[in-house]
C-alpha positions in Angstrom: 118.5 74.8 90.7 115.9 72.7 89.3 112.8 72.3 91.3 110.3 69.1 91.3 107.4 69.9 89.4 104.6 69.6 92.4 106.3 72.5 94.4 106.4 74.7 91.4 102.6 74.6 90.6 102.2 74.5 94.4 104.1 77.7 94.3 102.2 79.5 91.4 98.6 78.2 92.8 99.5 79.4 95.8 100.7 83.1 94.4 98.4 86.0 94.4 96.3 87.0 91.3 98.3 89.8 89.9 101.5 87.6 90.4 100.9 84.2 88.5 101.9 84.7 85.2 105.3 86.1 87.0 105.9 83.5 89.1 104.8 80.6 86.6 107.4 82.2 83.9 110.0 81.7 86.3 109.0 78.3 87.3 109.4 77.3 83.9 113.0 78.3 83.2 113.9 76.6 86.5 112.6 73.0 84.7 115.5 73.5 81.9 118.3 71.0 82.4 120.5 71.4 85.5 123.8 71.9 85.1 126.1 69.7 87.3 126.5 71.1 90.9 130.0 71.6 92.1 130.5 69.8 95.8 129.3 72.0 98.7 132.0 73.8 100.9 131.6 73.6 104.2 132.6 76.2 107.3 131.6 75.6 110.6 130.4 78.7 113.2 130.4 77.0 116.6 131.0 79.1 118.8 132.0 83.0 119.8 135.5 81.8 119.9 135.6 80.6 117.0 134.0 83.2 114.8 137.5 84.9 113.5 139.0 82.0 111.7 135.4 80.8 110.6 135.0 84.4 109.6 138.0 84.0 107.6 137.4 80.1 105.8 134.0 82.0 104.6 135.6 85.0 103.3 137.5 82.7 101.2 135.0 80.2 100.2 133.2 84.3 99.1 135.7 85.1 96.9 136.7 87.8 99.7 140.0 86.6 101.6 141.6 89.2 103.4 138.3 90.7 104.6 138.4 91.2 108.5 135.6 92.1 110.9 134.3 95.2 110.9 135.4 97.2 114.3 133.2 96.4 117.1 132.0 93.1 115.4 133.1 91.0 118.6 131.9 93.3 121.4 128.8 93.5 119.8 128.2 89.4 119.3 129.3 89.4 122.7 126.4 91.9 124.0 123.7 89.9 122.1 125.3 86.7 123.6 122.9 87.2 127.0 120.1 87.9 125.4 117.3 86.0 126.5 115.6 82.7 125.7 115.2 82.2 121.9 112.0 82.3 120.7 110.8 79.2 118.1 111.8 80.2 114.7 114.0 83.4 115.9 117.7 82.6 114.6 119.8 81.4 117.7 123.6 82.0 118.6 125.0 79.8 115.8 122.7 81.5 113.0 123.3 84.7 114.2 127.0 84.3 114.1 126.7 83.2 110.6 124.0 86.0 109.4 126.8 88.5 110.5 130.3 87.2 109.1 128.1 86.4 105.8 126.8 90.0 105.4 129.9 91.7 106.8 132.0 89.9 104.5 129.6 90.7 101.1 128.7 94.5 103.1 125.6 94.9 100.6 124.0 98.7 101.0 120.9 97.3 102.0 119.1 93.7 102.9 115.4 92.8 102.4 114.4 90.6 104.9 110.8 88.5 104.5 109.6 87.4 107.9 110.4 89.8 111.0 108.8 87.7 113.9 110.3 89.7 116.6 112.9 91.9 114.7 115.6 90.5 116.5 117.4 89.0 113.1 116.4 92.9 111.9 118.4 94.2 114.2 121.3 91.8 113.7 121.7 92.7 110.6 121.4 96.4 111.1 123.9 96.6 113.3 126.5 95.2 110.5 125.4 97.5 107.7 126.1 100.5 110.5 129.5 99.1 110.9 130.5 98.3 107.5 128.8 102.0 106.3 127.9 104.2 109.1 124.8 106.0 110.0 124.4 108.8 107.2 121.3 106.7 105.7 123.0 105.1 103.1 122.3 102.2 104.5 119.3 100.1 105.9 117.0 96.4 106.0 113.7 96.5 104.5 111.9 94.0 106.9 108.4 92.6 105.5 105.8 90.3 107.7 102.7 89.6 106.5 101.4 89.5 110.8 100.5 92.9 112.3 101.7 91.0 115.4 104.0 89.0 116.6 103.2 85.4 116.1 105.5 84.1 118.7 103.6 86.6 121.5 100.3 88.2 120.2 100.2 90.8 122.7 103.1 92.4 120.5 103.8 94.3 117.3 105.8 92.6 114.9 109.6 93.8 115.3 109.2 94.9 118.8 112.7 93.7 120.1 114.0 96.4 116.9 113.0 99.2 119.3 113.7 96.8 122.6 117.4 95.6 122.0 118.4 98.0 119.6 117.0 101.2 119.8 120.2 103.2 118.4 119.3 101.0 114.9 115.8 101.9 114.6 116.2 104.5 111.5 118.3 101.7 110.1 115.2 99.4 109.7 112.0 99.9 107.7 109.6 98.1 109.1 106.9 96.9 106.3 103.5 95.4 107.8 101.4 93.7 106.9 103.0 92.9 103.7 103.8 89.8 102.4 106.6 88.6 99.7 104.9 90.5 97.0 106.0 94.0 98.7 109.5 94.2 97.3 108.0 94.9 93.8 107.5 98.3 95.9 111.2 98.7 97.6 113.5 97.6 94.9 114.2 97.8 91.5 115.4 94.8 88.9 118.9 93.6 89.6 119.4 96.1 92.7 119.9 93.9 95.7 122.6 92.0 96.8 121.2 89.8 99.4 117.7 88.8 100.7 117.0 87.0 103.6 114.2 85.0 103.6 112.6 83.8 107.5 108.9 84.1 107.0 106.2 81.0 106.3 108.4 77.6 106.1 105.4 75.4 104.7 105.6 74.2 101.4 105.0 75.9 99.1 105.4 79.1 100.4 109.5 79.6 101.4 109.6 79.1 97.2 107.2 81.6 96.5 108.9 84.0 98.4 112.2 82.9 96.8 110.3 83.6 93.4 109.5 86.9 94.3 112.2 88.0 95.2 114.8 87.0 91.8 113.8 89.7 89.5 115.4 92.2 92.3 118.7 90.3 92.9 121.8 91.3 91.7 123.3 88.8 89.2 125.4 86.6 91.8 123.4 88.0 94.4 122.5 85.8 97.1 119.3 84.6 99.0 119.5 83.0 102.5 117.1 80.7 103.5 116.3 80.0 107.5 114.7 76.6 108.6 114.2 75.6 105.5 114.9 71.6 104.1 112.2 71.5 101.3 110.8 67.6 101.4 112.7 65.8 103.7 109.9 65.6 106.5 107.2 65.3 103.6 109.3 62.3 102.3 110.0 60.5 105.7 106.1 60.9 106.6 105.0 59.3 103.2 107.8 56.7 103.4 106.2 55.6 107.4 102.6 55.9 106.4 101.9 59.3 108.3 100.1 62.2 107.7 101.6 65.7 108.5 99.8 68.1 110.6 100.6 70.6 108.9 99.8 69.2 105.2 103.6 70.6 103.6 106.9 69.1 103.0 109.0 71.4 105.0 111.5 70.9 107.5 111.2 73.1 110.7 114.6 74.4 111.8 117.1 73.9 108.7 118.2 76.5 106.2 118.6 75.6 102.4 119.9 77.7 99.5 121.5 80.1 102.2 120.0 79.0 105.6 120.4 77.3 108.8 119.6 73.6 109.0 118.7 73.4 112.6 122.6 72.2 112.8 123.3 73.5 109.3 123.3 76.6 107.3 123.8 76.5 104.0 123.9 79.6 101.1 123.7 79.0 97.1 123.4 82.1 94.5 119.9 83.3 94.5 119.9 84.1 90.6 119.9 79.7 90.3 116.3 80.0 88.9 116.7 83.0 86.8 118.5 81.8 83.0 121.9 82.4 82.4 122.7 82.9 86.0 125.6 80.8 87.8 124.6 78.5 91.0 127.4 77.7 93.7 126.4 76.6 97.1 127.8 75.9 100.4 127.1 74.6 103.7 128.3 76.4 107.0 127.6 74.1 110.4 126.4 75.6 113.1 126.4 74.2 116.7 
């Protein structure tokens, strides 16, 4: 993946002190010539109904036909289906859906997440590491925020609906906070994880620094997934009508890029693509 050159020094300006040099060495490698991009696949996740044979197209497009859902997986989309209202930025029906079938289908040992908000998303993906490994502790999410509370409702911690929704999956989550991106030099070692999710800060440049971070400790053909993320698109449409942002970033609000949700859209691309001699696919998976 080859990044413009404004976001990358926007990135290392933007990285903490003891972090620069890492995060400018990978910027670097990711300015070599790209190598051509095969087309993106796409698989849509619409609906409850739908989630088997959507399940199944993504399986394939993984490199994992044949893989089923885990027992329980339905009944358990069902239960989250009433949940209440979403919160701004908190993954919806449609992300959800795809944040399970994505991870149930790879069924990594453990997930870092960077950005809890309310833990909801935590929990998600707690409950499909319990069903793909069981309960023994073998398995479990890291969850790092860099807000000691909630910054959808102030009056709460940071991962309260964790404890609230699912309180059989709290040992399964290890709540970090406040931390930001810089953390999982703490939790994991090089090479050791095989997906990352990524739902914290969407202003430029920050969703990249994050992503930065976190490639020394992905597997090779790991994956990161990105939520709300569309790096420029806003940024560019602003420029191009003469306006000013309020918040001062090209970012997209609601979209998800190299593994994400586009508002609509999620899409997922190997999270080794900045790291040298690593292989990039992507895809896109719609979701209503």
């Amino acid at each position: 993946m080859r990044v413009p050159i404004v976001i990358l020094f926007g990135a290392v300006r933007h990285a903490a002190l003891g972090f620069r040099t890492q995060v400018f060495g990978h910027s670097l490698r990711s300015l070599s010539a790209p190598r051509p991009s095969a087309p993106a696949e796409i698989c849509e996740f619409n609906s409850l109904s739908d989630f088997e044979s959507a399940y199944a197209r993504l399986a394939g497009m993984l490199g994992h036909t044949g893989t089923t859902p885990s027992p329980g997986e339905l009944e358990f989309l069902r239960s989250i289906a009433k949940r209440r209202d979403y919160d701004r930025g908190s993954i919806g029906p449609s992300d959800y859906l795809f944040l399970t079938a994505f991870i149930s289908i790879l069924a990594p040992q453990r997930v870092v997440e960077i950005g809890t908000l309310t833990g909801f998303s935590a929990g998600v993906i707690a409950a499909v590491l319990r069903r793909r490994h069981g309960t023994d502790g073998a398995s479990w999410v890291d969850t790092i925020d860099i807000q000691p509370q909630c910054a959808v409702d102030r009056t709460r911690r940071s991962g309260f609906e964790i404890a609230e929704l699912f309180p059989q999956l709290v040992p399964m989550v290890r709540l970090h906070i406040p931390r930001d991106s810089s953390f999982a030099s703490q939790i994991a070692r090089r090479d050791e994880l095989k997906i990352a999710f990524i739902d914290a800060d969407h202003r430029h440049p920050l969703p990249l620094l994050d992503l930065l971070r976190l490639t020394l400790y992905m597997q090779n053909g790991g994956w990161i997934v990105l939520h709300d993320i569309q790096w420029g698109t806003i940024g560019r449409g602003a420029a191009e009508a003469g306006q000013t942002l309020r918040w001062g970033h090209h970012t997209e609000p609601n979209g998800f890029l190299i593994g994400g949700l586009f508002g609509r859209s999620a899409a997922a691309t190997s999270a080794q693509s900045s790291c040298p001699n690593r292989r990039e696919r992507s895809f896109h998976s719609r979701c209503g």
